[in-house]
LOBA-561326 format. One record per residue (C-alpha): residue number from 0; chain; x, y, z. Coordinates in Angstrom, 1 decimal, padded with zeros to 4 digits. Layout:
<recs>
NUM / A / X / Y / Z
...
</recs>
This chain:
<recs>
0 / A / 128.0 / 034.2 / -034.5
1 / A / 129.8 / 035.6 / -031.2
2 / A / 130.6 / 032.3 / -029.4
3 / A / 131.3 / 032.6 / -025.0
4 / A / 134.9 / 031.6 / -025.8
5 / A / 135.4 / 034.9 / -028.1
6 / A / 134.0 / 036.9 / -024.9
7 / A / 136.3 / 039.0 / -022.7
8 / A / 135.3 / 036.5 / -019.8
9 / A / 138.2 / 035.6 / -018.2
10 / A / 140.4 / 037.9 / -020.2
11 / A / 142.8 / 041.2 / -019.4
12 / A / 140.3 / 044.2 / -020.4
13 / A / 141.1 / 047.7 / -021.2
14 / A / 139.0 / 050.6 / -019.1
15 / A / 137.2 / 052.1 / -021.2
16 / A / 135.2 / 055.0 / -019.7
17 / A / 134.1 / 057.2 / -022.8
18 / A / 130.6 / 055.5 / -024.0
19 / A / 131.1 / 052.6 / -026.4
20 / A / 128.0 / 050.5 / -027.4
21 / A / 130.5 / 048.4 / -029.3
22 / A / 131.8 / 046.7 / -026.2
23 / A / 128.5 / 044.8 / -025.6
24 / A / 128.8 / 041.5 / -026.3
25 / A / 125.5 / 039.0 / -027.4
26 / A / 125.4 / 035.0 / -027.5
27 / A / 122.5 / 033.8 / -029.2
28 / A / 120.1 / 031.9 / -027.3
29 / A / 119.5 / 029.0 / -029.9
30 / A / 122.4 / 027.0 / -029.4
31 / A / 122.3 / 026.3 / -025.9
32 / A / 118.5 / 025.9 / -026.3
33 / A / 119.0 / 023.1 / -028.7
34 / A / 121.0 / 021.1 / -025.9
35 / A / 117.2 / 020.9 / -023.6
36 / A / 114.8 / 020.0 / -026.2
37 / A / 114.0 / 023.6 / -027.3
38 / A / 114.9 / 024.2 / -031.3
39 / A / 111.3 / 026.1 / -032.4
40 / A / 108.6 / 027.9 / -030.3
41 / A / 110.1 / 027.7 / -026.2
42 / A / 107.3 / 026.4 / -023.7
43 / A / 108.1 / 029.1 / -021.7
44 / A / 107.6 / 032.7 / -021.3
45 / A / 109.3 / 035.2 / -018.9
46 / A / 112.5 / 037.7 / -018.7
47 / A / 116.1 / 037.8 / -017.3
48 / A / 115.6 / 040.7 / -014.7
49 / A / 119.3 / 042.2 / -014.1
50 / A / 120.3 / 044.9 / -011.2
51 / A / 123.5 / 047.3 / -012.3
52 / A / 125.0 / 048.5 / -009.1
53 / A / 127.4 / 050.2 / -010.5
54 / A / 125.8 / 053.1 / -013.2
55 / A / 127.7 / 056.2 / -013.0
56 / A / 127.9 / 059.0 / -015.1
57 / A / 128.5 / 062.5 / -015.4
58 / A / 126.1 / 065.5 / -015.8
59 / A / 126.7 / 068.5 / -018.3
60 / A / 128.5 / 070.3 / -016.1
61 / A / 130.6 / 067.1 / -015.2
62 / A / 129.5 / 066.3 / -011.9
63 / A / 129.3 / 062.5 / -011.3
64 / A / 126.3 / 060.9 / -010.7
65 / A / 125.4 / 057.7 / -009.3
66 / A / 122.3 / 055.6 / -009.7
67 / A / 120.9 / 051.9 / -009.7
68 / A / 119.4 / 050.2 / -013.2
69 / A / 116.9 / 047.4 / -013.0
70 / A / 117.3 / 046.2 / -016.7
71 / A / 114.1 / 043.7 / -018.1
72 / A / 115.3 / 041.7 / -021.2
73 / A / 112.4 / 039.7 / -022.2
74 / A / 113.2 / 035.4 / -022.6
75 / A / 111.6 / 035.9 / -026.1
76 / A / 114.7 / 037.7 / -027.3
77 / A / 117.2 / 035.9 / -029.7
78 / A / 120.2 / 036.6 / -027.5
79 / A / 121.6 / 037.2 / -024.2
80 / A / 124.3 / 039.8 / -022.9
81 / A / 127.5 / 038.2 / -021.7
82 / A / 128.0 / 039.5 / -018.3
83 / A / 131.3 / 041.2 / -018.7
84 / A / 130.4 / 043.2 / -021.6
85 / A / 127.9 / 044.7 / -020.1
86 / A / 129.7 / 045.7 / -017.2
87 / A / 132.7 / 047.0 / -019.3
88 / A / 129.8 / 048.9 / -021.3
89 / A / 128.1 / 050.7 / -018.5
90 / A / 132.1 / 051.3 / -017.5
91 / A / 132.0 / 053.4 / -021.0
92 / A / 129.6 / 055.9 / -019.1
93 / A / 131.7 / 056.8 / -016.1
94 / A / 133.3 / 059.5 / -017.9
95 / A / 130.4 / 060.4 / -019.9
96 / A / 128.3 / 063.2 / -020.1
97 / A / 124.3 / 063.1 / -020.2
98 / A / 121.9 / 065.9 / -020.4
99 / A / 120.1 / 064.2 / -017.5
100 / A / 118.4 / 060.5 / -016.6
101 / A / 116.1 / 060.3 / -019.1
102 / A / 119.3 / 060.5 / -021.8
103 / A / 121.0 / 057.5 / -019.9
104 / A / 117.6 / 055.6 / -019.6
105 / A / 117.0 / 056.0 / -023.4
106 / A / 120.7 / 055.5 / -024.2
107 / A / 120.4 / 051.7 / -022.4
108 / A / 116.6 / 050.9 / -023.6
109 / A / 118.5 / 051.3 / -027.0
110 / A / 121.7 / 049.9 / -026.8
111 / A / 120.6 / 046.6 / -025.1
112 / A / 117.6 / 046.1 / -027.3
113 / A / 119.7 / 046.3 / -030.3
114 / A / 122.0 / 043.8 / -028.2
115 / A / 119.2 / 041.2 / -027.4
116 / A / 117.7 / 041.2 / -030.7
117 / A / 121.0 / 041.5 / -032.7
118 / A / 120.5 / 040.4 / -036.4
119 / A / 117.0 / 040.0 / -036.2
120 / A / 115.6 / 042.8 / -038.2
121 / A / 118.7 / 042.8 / -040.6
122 / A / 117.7 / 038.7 / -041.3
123 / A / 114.2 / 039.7 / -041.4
124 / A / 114.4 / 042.5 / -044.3
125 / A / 116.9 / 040.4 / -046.4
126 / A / 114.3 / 037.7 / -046.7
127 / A / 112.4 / 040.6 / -047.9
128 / A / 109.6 / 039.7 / -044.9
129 / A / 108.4 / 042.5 / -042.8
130 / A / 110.8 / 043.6 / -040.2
131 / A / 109.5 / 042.4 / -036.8
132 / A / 108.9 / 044.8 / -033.9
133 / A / 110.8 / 043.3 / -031.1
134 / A / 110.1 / 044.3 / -027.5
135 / A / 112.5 / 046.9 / -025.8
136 / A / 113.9 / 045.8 / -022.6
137 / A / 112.3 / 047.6 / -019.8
138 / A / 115.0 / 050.0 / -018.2
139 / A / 114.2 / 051.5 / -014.3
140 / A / 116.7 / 053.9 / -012.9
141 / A / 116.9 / 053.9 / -009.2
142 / A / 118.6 / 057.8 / -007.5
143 / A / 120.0 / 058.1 / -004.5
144 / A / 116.9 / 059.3 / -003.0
145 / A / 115.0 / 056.3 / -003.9
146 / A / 117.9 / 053.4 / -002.5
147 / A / 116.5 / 053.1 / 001.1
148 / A / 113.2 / 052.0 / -000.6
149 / A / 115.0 / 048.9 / -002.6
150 / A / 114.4 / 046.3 / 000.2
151 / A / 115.4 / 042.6 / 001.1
152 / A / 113.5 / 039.9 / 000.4
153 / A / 113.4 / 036.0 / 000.8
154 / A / 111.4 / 033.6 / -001.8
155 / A / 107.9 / 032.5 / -000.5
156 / A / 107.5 / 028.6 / -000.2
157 / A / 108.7 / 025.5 / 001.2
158 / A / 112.7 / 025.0 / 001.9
159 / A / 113.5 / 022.1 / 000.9
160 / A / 116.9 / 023.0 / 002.6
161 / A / 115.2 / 021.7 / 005.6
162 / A / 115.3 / 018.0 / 004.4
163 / A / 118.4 / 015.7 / 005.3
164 / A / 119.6 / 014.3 / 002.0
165 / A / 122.7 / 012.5 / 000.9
166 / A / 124.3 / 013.9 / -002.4
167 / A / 126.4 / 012.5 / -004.5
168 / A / 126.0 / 013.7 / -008.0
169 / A / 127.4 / 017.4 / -009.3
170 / A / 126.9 / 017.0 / -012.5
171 / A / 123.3 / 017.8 / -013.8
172 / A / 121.1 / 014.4 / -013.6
173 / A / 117.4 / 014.6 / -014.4
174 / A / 116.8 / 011.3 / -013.4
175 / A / 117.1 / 011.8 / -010.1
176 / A / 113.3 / 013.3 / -010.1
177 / A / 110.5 / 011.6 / -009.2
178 / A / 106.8 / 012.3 / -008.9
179 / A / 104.3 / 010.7 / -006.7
180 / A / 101.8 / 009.5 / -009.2
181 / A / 099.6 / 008.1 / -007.1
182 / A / 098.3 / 011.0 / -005.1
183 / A / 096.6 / 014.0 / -005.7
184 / A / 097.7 / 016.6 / -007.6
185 / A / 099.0 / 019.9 / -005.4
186 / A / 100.1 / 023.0 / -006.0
187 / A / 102.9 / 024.3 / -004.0
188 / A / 106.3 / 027.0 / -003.9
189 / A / 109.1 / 025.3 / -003.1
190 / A / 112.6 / 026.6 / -002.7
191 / A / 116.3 / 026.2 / -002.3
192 / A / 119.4 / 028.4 / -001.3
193 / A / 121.9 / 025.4 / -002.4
194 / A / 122.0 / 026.6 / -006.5
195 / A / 125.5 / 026.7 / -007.2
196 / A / 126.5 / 026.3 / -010.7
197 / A / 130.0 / 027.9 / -012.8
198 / A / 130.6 / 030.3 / -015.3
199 / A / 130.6 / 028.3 / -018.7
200 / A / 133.7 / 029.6 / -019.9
201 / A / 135.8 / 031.0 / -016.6
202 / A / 134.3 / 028.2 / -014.0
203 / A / 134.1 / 030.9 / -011.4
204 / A / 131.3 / 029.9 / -009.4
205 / A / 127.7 / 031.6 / -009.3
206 / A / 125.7 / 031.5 / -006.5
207 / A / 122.1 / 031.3 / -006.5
208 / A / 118.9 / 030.9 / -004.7
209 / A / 115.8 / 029.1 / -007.1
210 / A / 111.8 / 029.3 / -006.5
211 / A / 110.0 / 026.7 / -008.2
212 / A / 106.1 / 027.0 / -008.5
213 / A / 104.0 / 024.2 / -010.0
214 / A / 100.3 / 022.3 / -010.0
215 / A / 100.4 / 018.5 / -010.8
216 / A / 101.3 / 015.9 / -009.4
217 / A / 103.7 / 016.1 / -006.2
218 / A / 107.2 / 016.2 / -007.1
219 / A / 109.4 / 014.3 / -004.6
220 / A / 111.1 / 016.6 / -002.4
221 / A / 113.8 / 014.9 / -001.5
222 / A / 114.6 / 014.0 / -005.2
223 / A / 114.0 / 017.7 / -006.0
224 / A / 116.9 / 019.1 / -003.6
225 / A / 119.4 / 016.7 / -004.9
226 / A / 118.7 / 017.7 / -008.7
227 / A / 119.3 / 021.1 / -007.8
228 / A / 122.3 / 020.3 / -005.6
229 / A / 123.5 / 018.3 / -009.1
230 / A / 124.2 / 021.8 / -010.7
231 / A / 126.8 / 022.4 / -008.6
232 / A / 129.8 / 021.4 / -010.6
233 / A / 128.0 / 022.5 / -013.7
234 / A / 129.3 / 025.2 / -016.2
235 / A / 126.5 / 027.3 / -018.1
236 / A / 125.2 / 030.6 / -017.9
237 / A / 122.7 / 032.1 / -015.3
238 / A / 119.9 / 032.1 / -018.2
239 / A / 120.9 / 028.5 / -019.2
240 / A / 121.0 / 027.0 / -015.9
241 / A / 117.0 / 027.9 / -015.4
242 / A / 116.0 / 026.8 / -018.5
243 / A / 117.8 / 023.8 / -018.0
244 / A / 116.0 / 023.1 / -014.9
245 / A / 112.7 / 024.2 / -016.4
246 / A / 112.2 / 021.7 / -019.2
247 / A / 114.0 / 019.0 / -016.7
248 / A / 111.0 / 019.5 / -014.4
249 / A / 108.4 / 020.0 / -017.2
250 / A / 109.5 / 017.0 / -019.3
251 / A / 110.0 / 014.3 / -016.3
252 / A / 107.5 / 015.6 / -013.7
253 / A / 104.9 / 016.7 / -016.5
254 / A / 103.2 / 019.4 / -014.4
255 / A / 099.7 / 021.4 / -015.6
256 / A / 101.7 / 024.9 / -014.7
257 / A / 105.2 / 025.4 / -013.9
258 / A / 107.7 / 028.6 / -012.9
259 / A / 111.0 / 028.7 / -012.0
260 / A / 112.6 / 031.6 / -010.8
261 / A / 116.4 / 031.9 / -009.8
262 / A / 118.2 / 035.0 / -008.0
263 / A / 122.1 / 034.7 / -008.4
264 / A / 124.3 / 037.1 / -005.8
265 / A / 126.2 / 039.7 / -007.8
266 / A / 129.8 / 039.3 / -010.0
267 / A / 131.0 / 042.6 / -010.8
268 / A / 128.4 / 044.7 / -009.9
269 / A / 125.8 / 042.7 / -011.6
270 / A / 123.2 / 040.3 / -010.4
271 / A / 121.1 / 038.2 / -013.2
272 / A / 117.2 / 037.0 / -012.0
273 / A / 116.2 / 034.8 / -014.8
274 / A / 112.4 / 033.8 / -015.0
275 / A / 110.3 / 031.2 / -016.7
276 / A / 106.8 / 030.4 / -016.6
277 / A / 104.5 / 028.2 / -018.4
278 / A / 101.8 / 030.2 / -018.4
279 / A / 101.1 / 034.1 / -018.9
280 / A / 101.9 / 035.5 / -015.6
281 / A / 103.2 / 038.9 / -014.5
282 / A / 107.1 / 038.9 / -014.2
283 / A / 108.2 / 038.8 / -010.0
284 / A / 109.4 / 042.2 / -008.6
285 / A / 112.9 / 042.3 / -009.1
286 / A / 113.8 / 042.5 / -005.2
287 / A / 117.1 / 040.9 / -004.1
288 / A / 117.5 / 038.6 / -001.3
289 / A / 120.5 / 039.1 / 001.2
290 / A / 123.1 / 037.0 / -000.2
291 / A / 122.8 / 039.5 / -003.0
</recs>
């Protein structure tokens, strides 16, 4: 099992720019599941929507070209892809040559699903079961032509920014939330700019904004903002983090629906969107905000 520590987070890394699937780097999502409450079927559906900023490669003739990638990798999958790797990976193409997009889209659909799903098949056909078809991440190539039509956006709702709390805890603390029982149940978009949580093995800090959706009854606003201000000395992956506050918010406040969705600013030409929903829903557009 590759394990964060055994990642090249934090570590001196050769440039490799000749194409080398080898260099991506998967963490299974169990473990850390395990720590919230989630060790069989996840109460949650949704994806970790990435943006590469950086995708260069070159064409058959050797002329560089330049693109964005929107990357889906559905939650369902049995691992993530550690950050770096996946920027040292798409490094591997700088230097690369493609017969044209379509070759780079196919080369990443395949590479990444192989990465998210590592072992799976391979477990499945030596417990001579049928193999499983797992989902392909969804891979969208942005040209040059296209970038004045990838646009800012803020997250609809309520700020709960706007409320003067005192905060005193940094550390993640679920008890601070609180529902109001006694009235009716609501449904309401809430949101916060004040996510701030660390890199679980480096402690670099990751910024982030978060969108939480839910019907039930109201969740205490105040309470709310200072549970998410309590990430802020926290280490744990982008993907962690949400589901973390996901099953917080689902196990304490008991809402009928809940979504959380949180938009992290970039680290190395990278930004990671993870979303999770309790109910089939149609993924948010992958749109970044302006801190990203």
């Amino acid at each position: 099992m590759n394990l964060p520590e055994n990642s090249q987070l934090g570590k001196s890394s050769a440039y490799i720019d000749q194409y080398d699937r080898s260099l991506l780097f998967p963490i299974a999502r169990a473990v850390k599941r395990a720590e919230i409450g989630v060790s069989t079927r996840a109460p949650f559906f949704g994806a970790d929507m990435w943006t590469a900023f950086e995708l260069s490669w070159l064409n058959l003739r050797g002329k560089p070209q330049v693109a964005l990638a929107h990357l889906t990798v559905p939650c369902e999958s049995t691992h993530i892809i550690e950050s770096k790797s996946l920027k040292l990976y798409l490094n591997s193409f700088n230097n690369t040559r493609f017969a044209d997009v379509e070759a780079v889209k196919s080369c990443l659909r395949t590479d990444l699903s192989e990465a998210v799903w590592r072992d799976t098949v391979r477990a499945s056909s030596a417990a001579n079961h049928e193999a499983p078809t797992p989902a392909s991440i969804g891979v969208k190539i942005v040209l040059p032509d296209a970038f004045d039509r990838e646009p800012i956006y803020e997250f609809d709702g309520l700020s709960l920014d706007r409320l003067d709390v005192e905060c005193s805890r940094y550390t993640p603390a679920p008890d601070l939330l609180k529902v109001l029982s006694s009235e009716a149940p609501v449904t309401e978009v809430l949101t916060s700019n004040l996510l701030k949580s660390n890199c679980l093995v480096t402690g670099q800090p990751d910024w982030g904004s978060v969108q939480i959706s839910y019907t039930g009854a109201p969740i205490d606003q105040e309470s709310l903002l200072q549970y998410l201000v309590s990430y802020r000395n926290h280490n744990e992956f982008h993907e962690q983090c949400v589901e973390r506050i996901f099953m917080d918010i689902w196990t304490r406040c008991q809402p009928l629906k809940l979504s959380v969705y949180a938009r992290y600013t970039r680290r190395g030409g990278l930004d990671i969107n993870p979303f999770r929903t309790s109910y089939p829903q149609a993924l948010p557009k992958n749109t970044r905000t302006a801190r990203q």
